[in-house]
C-alpha positions in Angstrom: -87.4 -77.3 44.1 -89.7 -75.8 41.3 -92.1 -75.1 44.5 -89.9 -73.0 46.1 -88.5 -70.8 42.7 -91.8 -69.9 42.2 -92.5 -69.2 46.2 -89.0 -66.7 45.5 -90.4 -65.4 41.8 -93.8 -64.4 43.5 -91.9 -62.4 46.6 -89.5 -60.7 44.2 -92.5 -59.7 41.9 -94.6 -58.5 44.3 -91.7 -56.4 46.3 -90.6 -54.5 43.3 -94.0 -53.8 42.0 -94.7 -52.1 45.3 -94.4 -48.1 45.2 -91.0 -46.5 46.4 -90.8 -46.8 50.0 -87.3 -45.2 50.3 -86.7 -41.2 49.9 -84.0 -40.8 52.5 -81.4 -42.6 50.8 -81.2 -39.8 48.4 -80.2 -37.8 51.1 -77.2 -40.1 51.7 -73.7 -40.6 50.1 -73.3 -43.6 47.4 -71.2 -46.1 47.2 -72.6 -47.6 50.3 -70.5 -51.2 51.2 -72.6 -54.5 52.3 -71.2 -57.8 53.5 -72.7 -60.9 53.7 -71.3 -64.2 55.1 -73.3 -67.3 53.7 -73.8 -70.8 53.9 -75.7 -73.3 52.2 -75.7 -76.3 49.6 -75.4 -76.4 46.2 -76.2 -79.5 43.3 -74.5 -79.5 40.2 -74.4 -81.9 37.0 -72.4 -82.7 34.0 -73.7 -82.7 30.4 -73.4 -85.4 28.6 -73.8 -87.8 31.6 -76.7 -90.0 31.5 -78.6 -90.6 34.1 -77.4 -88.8 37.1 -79.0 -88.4 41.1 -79.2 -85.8 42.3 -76.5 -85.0 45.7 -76.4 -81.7 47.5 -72.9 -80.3 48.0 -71.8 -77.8 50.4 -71.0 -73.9 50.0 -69.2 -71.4 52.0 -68.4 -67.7 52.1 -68.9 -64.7 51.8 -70.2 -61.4 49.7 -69.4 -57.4 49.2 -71.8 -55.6 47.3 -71.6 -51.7 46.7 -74.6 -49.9 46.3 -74.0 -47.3 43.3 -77.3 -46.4 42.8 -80.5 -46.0 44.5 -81.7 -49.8 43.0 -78.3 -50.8 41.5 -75.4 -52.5 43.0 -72.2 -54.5 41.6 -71.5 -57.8 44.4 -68.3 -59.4 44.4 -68.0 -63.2 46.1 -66.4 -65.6 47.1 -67.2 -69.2 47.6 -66.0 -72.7 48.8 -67.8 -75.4 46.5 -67.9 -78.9 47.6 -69.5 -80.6 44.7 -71.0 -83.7 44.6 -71.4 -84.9 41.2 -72.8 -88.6 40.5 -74.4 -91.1 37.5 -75.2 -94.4 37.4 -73.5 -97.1 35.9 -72.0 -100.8 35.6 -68.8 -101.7 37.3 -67.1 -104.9 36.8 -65.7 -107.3 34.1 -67.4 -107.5 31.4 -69.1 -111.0 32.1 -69.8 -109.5 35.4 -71.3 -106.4 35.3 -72.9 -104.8 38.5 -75.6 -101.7 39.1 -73.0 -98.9 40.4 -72.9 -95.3 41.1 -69.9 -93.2 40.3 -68.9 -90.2 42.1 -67.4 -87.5 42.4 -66.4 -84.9 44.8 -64.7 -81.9 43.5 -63.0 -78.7 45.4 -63.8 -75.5 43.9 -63.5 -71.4 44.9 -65.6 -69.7 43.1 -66.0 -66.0 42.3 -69.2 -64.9 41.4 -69.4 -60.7 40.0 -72.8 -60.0 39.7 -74.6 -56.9 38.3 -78.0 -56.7 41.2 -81.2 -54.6 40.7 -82.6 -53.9 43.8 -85.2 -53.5 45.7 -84.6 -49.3 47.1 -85.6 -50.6 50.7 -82.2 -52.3 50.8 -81.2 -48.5 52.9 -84.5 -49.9 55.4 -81.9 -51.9 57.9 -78.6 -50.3 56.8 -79.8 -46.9 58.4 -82.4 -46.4 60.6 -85.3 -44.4 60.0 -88.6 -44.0 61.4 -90.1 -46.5 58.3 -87.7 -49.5 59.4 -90.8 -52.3 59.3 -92.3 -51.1 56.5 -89.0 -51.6 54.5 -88.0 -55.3 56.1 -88.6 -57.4 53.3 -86.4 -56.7 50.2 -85.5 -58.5 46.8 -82.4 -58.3 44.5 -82.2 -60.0 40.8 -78.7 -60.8 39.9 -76.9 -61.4 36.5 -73.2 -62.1 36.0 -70.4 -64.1 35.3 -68.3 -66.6 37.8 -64.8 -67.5 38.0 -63.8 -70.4 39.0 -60.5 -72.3 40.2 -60.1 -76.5 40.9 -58.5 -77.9 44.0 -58.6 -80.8 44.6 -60.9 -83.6 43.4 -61.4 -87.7 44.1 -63.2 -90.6 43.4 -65.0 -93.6 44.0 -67.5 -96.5 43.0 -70.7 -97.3 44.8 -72.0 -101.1 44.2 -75.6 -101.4 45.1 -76.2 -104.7 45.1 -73.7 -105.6 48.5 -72.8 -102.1 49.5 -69.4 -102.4 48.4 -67.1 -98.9 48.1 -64.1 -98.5 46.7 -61.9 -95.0 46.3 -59.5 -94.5 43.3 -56.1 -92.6 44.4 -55.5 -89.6 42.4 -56.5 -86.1 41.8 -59.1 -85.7 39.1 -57.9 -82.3 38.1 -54.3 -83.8 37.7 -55.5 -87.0 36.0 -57.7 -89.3 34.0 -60.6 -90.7 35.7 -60.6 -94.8 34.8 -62.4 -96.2 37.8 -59.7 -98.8 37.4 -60.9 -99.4 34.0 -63.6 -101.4 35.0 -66.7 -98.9 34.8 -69.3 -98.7 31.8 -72.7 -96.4 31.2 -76.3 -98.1 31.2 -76.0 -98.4 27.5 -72.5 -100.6 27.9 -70.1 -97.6 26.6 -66.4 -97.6 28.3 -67.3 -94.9 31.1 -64.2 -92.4 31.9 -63.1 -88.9 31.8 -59.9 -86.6 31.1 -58.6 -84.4 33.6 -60.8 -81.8 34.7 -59.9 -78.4 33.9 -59.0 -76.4 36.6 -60.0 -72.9 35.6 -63.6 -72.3 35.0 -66.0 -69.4 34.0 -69.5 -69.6 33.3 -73.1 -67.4 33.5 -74.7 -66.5 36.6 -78.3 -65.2 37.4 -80.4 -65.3 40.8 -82.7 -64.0 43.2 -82.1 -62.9 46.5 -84.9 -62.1 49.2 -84.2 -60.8 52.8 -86.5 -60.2 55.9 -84.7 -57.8 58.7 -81.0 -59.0 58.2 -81.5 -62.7 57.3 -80.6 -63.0 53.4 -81.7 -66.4 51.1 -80.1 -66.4 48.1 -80.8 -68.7 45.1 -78.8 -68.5 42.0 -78.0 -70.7 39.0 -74.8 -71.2 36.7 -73.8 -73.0 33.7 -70.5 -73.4 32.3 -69.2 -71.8 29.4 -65.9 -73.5 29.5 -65.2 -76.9 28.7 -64.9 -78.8 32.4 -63.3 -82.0 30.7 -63.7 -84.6 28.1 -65.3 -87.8 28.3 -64.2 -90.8 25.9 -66.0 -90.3 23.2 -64.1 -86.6 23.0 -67.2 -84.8 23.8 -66.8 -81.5 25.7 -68.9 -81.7 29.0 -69.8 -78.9 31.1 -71.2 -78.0 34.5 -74.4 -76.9 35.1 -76.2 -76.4 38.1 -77.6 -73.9 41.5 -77.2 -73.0 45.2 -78.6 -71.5 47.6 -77.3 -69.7 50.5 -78.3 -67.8 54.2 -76.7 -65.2 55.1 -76.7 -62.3 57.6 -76.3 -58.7 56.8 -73.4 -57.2 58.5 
């Protein structure tokens, strides 16, 4: 992962510090419209959870940006999350206490607005011109704010010593998460959590990078609203990133 940010840092560096490539999008009328459908995984975590593996999630959707300057543009999105949030624990009695993973997998749309500073040969493969190749690789920072909204969300209990599974009924963003009342953290503290909240907003900021039409898109967001509380009242939030491909349109 910290291979690959600095792979997407060094591209977007060296595409902005080339010299203006683009003169004829002067000559054209702004707002110009964009769209984007995307697809790609994401991997979020909780704060205040201990000691939690990493597991990719899926993301869906879509994205409409208006260019309203030459190397500015506002994009509006909107996304399917499928989070998959995990950390490691005991489940059991307390005389009998076994190496578990706790999960959970969480519904989300999500509506990312984000404030883009572009690279000018964006106009390249939205109108043709005579410099097309020169202009094929592009590169977009983005900084903004998400909205969010909870549908559904479930859990369930991974033993590792005999494989065993189990599923708790309920919806996480309707009600407490007990695990049955039998799960505890590595340091032998009561592990459960309030309902999550559904509505959630939080900071974005990424990078985007394209070559001809095909668009990869990394970005990261933290929480600035409280997700839910865990037992011992603390306020935990999500943090995390995804990346997407997309097609220009």
């Amino acid at each position: 992962m910290k291979k690959l940010i600095s792979i997407l840092l060094m591209i977007s560096v060296s595409c902005f510090g080339q010299d203006s490539l683009n003169h004829n999008i002067q000559k054209r009328k702004l707002p110009i419209l964009r769209f984007i459908p995307r697809v790609g995984w994401n991997s979020y975590k909780f704060s205040g959870w201990e000691d939690q593996p990493s597991h990719p999630g899926l993301v869906v959707g879509g994205s409409l940006g208006t260019l309203l300057r030459p190397n500015f543009m506002v994009e509006v999105s909107l996304f399917y999350h499928r989070v998959a949030a995990r950390t490691n624990g005991y489940y059991g009695t307390v005389n009998d206490l076994k190496k578990s993973t706790f999960c959970y997998h969480l519904d989300y749309i999500r509506m990312p607005i984000m404030f883009c500073l572009t690279r000018d040969n964006i106009s390249g493969f939205l109108f043709e011109d005579e410099n097309t190749l020169n202009r094929a690789l592009g590169a977009c920072f983005k900084l903004g704010i998400y909205l969010g909204y909870g549908l559904n969300g479930n859990t369930k209990v991974n033993i590792e010593d005999n494989g065993f599974e189990k599923k708790f009924s309920g919806n996480v963003f309707n009600h407490d998460s007990y695990f049955g009342n039998a799960a505890f953290t590595e340091d032998g503290k009561k592990f459960y959590a309030n309902k999550f909240d559904r509505f959630d907003v939080g900071l974005s900021a990424g990078i985007e990078l394209w070559i001809l039409k095909v668009v990869l898109e990394m970005c990261f967001d933290y929480s600035l609203k409280r997700t839910y509380s865990d037992v011992t009242g603390e306020k935990c939030r999500a943090y995390g990133a995804y990346m997407t491909v997309g097609i220009f349109l």
